[in-house]
N, C-alpha and C positions, 0 to 999 in steps of 0.2 A: 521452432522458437527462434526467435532472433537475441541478441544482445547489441545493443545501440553502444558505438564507442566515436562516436561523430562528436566532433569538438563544437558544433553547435548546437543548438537548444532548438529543441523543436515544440510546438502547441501540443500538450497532450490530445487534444481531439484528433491529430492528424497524426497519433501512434496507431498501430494496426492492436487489433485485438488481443493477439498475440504474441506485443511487445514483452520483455520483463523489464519493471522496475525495480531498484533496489532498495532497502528502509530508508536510503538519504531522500531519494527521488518520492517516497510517499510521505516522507514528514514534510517535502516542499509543496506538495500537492495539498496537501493537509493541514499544513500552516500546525504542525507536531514536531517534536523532538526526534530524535532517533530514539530514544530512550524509553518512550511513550508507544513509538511502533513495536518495537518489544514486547510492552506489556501490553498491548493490543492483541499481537502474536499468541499469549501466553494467557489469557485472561477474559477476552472476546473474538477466538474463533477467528481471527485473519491467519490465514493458514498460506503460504509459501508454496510454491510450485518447485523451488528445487533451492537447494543448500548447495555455493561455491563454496570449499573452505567456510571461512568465519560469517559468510554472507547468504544472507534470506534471499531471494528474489522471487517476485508474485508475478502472474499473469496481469494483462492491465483488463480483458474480463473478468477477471476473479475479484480482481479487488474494486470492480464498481457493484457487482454482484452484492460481495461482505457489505460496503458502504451503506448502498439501498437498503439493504436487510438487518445486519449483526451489526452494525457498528455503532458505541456508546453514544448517548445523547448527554450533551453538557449538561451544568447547570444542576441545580436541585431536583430532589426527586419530587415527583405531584403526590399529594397528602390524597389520601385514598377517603 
């Protein structure tokens, strides 16, 4: 695992697999709240690769994986 502490901003495409993000870095990726990643965490299955202290941090394949698969769909639900 790595943790990225580079005071520049890099393209998430040109994170290695590997990288960790933290819930700031996926509400920006995600255009979400911190607060929303939480209850993401809690509620739809995006599950955390390891807890520093008070902080979540995801694999950046894991959380294209949940994206693809588990993660909520806006908007209304379709009338059945």
């Amino acid at each position: 695992m790595q943790v990225f502490t580079e005071p520049q901003e890099r393209p998430f495409s040109q994170l290695p697999n590997n990288a960790l993000l933290d819930t700031n870095d996926i509400g920006r990726l995600l255009d979400a709240a911190p607060r929303t990643v939480y209850r993401w965490i809690k509620e739809y299955g995006l599950t955390p690769s390891v807890k520093v202290g008070r902080e979540y941090l995801f694999r950046k394949d894991e959380l294209l994986r949940w994206y693809d698969n588990d993660r909520p769909v806006m908007g209304r639900p379709t009338s059945r």
